[in-house]
C-alpha atoms as an extended CHARMM CRD file, in Angstrom:
* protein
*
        75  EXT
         1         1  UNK       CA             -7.9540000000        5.7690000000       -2.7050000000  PROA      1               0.0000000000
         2         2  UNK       CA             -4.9610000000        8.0050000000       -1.8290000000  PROA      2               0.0000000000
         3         3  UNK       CA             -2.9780000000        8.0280000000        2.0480000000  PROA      3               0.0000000000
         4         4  UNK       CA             -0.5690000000        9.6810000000        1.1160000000  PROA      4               0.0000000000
         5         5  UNK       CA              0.3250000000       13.4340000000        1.5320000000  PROA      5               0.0000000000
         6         6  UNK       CA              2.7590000000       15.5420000000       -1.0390000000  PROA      6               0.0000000000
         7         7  UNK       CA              5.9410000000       13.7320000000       -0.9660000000  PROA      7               0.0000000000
         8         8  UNK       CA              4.6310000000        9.8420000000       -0.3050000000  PROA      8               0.0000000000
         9         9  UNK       CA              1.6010000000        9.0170000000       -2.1940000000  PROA      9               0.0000000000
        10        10  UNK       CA             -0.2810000000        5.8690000000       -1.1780000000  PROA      10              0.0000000000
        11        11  UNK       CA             -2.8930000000        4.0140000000       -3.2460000000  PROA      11              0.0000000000
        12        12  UNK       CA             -5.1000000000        1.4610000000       -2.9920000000  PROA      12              0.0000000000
        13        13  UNK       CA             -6.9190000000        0.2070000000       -6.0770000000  PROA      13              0.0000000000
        14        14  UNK       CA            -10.4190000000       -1.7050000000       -6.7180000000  PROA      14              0.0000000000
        15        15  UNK       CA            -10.4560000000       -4.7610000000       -8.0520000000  PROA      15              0.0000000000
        16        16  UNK       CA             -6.4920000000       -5.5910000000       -7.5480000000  PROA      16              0.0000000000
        17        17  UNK       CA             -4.4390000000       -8.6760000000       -7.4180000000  PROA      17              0.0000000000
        18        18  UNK       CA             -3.4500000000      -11.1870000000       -4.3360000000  PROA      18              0.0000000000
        19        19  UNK       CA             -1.8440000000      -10.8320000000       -2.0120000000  PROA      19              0.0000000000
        20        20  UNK       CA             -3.2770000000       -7.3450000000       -0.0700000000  PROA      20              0.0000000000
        21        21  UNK       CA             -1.1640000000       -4.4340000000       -1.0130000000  PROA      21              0.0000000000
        22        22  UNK       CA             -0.5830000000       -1.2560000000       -1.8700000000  PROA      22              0.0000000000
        23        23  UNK       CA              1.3020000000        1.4130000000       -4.3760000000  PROA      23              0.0000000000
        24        24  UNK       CA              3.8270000000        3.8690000000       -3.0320000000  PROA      24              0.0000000000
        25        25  UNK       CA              4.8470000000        6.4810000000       -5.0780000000  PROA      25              0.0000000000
        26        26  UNK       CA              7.7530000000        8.6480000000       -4.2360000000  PROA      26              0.0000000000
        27        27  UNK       CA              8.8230000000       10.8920000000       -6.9920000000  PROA      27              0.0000000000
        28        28  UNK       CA              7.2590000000        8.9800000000       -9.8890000000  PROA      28              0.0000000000
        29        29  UNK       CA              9.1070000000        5.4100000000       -8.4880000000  PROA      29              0.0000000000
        30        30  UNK       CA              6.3510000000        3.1760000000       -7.6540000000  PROA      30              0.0000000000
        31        31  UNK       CA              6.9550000000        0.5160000000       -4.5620000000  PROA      31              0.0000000000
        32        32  UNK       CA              4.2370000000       -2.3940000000       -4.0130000000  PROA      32              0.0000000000
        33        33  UNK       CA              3.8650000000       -3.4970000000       -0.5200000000  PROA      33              0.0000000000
        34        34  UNK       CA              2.5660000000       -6.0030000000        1.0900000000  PROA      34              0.0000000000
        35        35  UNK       CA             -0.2300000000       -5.5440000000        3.7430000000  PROA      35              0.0000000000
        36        36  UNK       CA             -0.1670000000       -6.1380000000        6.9120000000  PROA      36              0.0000000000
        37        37  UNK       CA              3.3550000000       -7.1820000000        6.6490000000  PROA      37              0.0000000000
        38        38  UNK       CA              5.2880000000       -3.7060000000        4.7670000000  PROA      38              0.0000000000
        39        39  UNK       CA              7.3740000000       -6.9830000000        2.9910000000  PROA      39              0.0000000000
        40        40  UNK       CA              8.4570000000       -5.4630000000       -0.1240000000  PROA      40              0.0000000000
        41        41  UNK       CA              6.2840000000       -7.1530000000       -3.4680000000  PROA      41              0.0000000000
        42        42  UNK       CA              8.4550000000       -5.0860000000       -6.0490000000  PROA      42              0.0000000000
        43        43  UNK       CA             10.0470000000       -1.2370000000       -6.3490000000  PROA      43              0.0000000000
        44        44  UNK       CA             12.7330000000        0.4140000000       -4.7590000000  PROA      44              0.0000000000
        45        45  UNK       CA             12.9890000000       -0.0170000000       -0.6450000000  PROA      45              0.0000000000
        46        46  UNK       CA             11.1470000000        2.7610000000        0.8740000000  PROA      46              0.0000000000
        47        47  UNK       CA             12.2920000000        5.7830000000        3.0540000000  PROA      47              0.0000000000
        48        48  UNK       CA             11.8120000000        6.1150000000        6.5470000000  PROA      48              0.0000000000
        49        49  UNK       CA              9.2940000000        9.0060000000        6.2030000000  PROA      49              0.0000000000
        50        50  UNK       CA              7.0860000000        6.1520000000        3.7330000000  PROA      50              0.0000000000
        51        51  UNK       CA              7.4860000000        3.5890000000        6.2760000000  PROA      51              0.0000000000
        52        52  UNK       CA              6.1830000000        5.4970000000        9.1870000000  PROA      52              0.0000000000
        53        53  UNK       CA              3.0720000000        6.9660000000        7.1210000000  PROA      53              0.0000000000
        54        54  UNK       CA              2.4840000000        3.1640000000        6.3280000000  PROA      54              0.0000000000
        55        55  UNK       CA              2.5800000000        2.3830000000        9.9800000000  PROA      55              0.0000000000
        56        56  UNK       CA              0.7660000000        5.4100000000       10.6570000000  PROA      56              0.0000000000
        57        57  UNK       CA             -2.4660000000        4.5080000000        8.3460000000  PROA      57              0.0000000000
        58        58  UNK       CA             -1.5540000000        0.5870000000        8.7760000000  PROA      58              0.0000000000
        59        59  UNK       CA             -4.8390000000       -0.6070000000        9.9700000000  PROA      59              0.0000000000
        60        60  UNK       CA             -6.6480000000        2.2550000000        6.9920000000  PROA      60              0.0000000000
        61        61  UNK       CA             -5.4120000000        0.5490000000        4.3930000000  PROA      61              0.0000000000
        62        62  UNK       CA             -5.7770000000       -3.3730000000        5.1430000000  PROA      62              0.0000000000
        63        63  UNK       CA             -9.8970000000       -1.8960000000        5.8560000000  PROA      63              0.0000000000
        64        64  UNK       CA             -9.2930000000       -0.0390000000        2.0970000000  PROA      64              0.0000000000
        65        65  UNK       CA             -8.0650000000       -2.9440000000        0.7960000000  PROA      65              0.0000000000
        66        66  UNK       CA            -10.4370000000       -5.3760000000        1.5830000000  PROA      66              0.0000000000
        67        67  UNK       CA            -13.4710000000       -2.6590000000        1.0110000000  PROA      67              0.0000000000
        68        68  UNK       CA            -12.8710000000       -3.0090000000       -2.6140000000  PROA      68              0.0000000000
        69        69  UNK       CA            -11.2230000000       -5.9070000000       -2.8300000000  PROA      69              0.0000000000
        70        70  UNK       CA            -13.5190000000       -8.8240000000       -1.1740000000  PROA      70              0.0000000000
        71        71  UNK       CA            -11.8030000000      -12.1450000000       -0.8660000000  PROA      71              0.0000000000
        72        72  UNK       CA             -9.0190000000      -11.5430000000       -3.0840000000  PROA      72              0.0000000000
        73        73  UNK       CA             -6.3540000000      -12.0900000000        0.3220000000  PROA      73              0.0000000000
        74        74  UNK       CA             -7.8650000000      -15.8030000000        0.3150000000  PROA      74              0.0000000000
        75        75  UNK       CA             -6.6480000000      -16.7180000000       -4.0380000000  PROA      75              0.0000000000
């Protein structure tokens, strides 16, 4: 599932690893995040425009995660 609009691209994917978290892409570099939190999991620190879309569709993508990924924020 993709958050993201043409410059930030934000995924969530099925079936992914602890902890909750998502991929930010910013011209082909790839950032993982941490959700709720926006800690840093591995990748490049993010711009300010990335952090404010995160902020911005926050509470989206914890629901996104856990949608189609049951359970795997309590391994």
């Amino acid at each position: 599932m993709n958050f993201g609009d043409s410059k930030v691209k934000i995924f969530i994917y099925a079936n992914d690893h602890p902890p909750p978290h998502c991929h930010v892409i910013i011209n082909k570099v790839e950032t993982r995040v941490i959700l709720p939190t926006l800690e840093i999991l591995s990748g490049p620190k993010l711009t300010k425009e990335a952090l404010d879309l995160l902020l911005e569709k926050l509470d989206d993508l914890c629901d996104t995660f856990d949608h189609y990924n049951p359970k795997k924020h309590l391994e």
